[in-house]
N, C-alpha and C positions, 0 to 999 in steps of 0.2 A: 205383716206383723214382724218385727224384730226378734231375733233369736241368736242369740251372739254365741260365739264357740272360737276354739282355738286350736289351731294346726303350728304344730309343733316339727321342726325338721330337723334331725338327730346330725345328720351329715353337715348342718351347719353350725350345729351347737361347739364352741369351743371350746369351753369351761369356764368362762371370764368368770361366772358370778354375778355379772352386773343386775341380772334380773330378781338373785335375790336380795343384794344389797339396796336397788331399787325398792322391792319391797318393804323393807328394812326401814329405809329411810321414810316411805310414806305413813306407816305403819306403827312406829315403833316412838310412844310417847305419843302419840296422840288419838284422841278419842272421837268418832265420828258418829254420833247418837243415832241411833234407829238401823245401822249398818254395822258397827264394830267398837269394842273395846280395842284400849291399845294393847299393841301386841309388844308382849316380853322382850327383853333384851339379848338373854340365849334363850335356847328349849326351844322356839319355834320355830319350824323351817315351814313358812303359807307356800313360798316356791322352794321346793326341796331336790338337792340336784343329786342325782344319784351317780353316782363313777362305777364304775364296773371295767375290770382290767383284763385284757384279752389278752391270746395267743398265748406264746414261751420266749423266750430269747435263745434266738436276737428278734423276732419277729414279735413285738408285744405293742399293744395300742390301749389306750383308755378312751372307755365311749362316753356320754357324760347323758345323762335322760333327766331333763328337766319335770318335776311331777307337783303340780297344783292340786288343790283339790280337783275331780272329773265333769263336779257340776251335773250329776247323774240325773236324766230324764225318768229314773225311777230310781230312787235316790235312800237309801237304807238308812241315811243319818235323819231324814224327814219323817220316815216308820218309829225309826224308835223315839223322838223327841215327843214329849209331851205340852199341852196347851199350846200347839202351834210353834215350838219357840225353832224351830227350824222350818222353813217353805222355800220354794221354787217359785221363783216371780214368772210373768209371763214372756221373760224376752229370757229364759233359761238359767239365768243365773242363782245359786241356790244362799241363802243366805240363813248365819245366823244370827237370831235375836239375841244380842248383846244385853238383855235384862229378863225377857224369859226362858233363858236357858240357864241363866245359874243354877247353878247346885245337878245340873242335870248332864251328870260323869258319863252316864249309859251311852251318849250320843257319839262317844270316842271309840269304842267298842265295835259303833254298828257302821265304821266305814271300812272298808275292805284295804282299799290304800294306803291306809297309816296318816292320811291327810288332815284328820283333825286335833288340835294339840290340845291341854289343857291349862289352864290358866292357875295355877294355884293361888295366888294372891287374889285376883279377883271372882274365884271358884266359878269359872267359866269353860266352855269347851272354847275355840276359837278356830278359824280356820280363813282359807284364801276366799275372797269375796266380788274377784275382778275387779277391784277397785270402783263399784258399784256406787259409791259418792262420788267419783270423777265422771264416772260415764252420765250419772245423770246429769251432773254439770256443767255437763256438753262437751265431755272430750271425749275421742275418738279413740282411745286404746287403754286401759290399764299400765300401772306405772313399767311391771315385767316387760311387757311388748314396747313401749316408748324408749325402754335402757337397753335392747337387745341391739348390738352392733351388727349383727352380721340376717340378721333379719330370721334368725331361725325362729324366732316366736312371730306368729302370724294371727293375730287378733279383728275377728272383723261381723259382719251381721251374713249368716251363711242362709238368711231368705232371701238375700240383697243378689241377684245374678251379676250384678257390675263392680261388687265389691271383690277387693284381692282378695281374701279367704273364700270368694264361691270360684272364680277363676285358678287358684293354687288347687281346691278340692277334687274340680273337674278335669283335673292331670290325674288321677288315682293313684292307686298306689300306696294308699293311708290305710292307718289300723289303728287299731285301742289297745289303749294298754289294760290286760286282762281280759280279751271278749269272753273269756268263759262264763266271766261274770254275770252279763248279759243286763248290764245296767244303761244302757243306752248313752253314754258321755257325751259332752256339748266337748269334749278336748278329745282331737285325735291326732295321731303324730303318723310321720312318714320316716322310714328308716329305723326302727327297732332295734336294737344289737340282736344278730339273730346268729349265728355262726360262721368262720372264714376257713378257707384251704387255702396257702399260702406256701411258699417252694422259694428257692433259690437256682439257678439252672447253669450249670459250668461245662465249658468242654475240656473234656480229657484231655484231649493230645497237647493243646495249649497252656492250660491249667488257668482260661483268661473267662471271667464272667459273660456266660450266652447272653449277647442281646439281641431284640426280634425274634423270639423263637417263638411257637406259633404252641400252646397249650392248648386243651380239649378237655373239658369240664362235664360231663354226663352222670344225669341221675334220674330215673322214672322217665317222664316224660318232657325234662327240662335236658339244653343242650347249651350250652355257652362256651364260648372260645375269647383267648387274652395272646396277647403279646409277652414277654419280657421284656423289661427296662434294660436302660444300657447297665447296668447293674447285675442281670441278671434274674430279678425278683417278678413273683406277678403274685396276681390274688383273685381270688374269686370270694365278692362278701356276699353276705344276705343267705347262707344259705339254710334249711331249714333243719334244727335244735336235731340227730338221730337221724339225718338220715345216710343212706348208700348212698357212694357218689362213685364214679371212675375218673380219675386224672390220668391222660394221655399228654406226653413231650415228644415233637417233633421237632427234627431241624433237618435238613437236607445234608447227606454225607453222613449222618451219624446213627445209632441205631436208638431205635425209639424206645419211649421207658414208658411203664406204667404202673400203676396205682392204684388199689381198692381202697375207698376212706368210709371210714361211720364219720359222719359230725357228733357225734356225744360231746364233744369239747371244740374247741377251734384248735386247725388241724397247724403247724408248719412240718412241712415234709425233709426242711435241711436241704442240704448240698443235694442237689439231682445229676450226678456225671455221665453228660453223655459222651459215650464212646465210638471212634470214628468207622465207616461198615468198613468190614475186611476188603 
C-alpha cells in the first residue's frame, strides 16, 4: 500500500522560498473540486517557512524550518471536524473537504501547528493538501518538493524500500517537529535548530588567528572534537536545548583553556587567547 510522507533537511534548506511560491502559484486562484478551494492571495502560508535567528555577533546564522501541515496519523483536525468534512485517505495524506467544512472555524483551533488557515470570503478552513490532485494525476511529487533546488524537501511513498524517501529514512537521524505531541506525522525532518557552542581561537604571542587547533566538546555521555579554520572559528551544532557541556582548546606549545557551557541559548564564547607555556 502506498503511504506518502515527507522528509525534510534543515541543513539544506536555504531560504529561497521557492516551495512556498510554488505553492502559491498551484494554489492560489484556482479551484480543484473534491480536494481544495482556492487559496487566498495573502493570509495563507499551506508551506510556512519559519526563520529563526541564532547565535550573537559576530557569530549569528538564520535556520529557516519549512512547516506543511504534518499530515497526522492521528490527526486532531479529523476529531474535531464534523460530518466527515476532514479524513485521512488511505496513502496518509489528510485532506479537507472543500464544501463540507464551511462554516466549520473549530477545525483551526484543533491543529497544534498553526497549519490550518481560514478562508474568510469563502468561510472555509483551508490547509496544505500535497497536492493530492497532482499525485493522483500521476505525478510523482507535490508542487513544494518539484521547486525545491537543493533537494531539501524529500517527497516520496516510505512503503516503497527502493524509493529515495525510504533510502534517505534508513540513514536516521530524523525527528518530528513536536514529538510531544505524539501525533504520529507522515512529515519528518532531519536537522532541527537545536543549539550551537561556537568560539573564535587566537594566539597570544602573535595576535594571528589559531588555525588547526584541536577543540574537545564533552557533555553526559556525548564526546565530540573540531578543528579550527584558518580563521580561527569552529562550532559544535546540534546540541541539546539546557544542557552542560565542557569546551576544551588545545594546541601544542600553549596552555590549554577551558569552558563550563549550559546550552539555554546558542553559546559564542569570543576571542579564546591562548597563551604560550612558560
Amino acid at each position: 500500500m502506498t503511504r506518502y510522507g515527507l522528509l525534510i533537511d534543515i541543513a539544506r534548506c536555504t531560504g529561497c522560498y521557492n516551495c512556498l511560491l510554488a505553492c502559491k502559484d498551484e494554489h492560489c486562484g484556482h479551484d480543484y473540486p473534491g480536494y481544495s478551494a482556492p487559496q487566498p492571495m495573502t493570509g495563507h502560508f499551506w508551506m510556512n517557512i519559519v526563520e529563526k535567528e541564532r547565535g550573537r555577533f559576530p557569530r549569528v546564522k538564520l535556520a529557516y524550518t519549512p512547516v506543511p501541515c504534518q499530515h497526522c496519523e492521528v490527526a486532531p483536525c479529523v476529531a474535531a471536524a464534523r460530518d466527515g468534512a476532514v479524513y485521512r485517505r488511505p496513502d496518509g495524506i489528510v485532506v479537507i473537504d472543500p464544501v463540507k467544512a464551511r462554516g466549520q472555524k473549530q477545525i483551526i483551533a484543533a491543529c497544534p501547528y498553526g497549519a490550518i488557515y481560514w478562508n474568510e470570503e469563502a468561510d472555509l478552513p483551508q490547509k496544505c493538501g500535497l497536492c493530492a490532485h497532482l499525485l493522483d494525476a500521476g505525478w510523482k511529487e507535490p508542487r513544494c518538493a518539484e521547486a525545491c533546488p537543493t533537494g531539501a524537501i524529500c517527497f516520496g511513498d516510505t512503503d516503497d524500500p527502493a524509493s529515495d524517501i525510504s533510502h534517505r529514512l534508513a540513514a536516521g537521524a530524523t525527528e518530528t517537529l513536536h514529538p510531544e505531541y505524539g501525533l504520529k506525522t507522515a512529515v519528518v525532518y532531519r536537522g532541527l535548530p537545536q543549539q550551537f557552542i561556537a568560539g573564535t581561537v587566537v594566539f597570544g604571542d602573535t595576535d594571528e588567528c589559531a588555525g588547526d587547533v584541536r577543540v574537545f566538546l564533552s557533555g553526559g555521555e556525548m564526546h565530540r572534537t573540531a578543528r579550527t579554520n584558518s580563521f580561527g572559528d569552529f562550532e559544535f551544532e546540534g546540541l541539546t536545548p539546557g544542557g552542560d557541556y565542557r569546551v576544551r582548546v588545545e594546541s601544542s606549545g600553549y596552555v590549554p583553556r577551558n569552558f563550563a557551557v549550559r546550552t539555554d541559548k546558542d553559546i559564542y564564547l569570543g576571542e579564546i587567547i591562548l597563551s604560550r607555556l612558560p
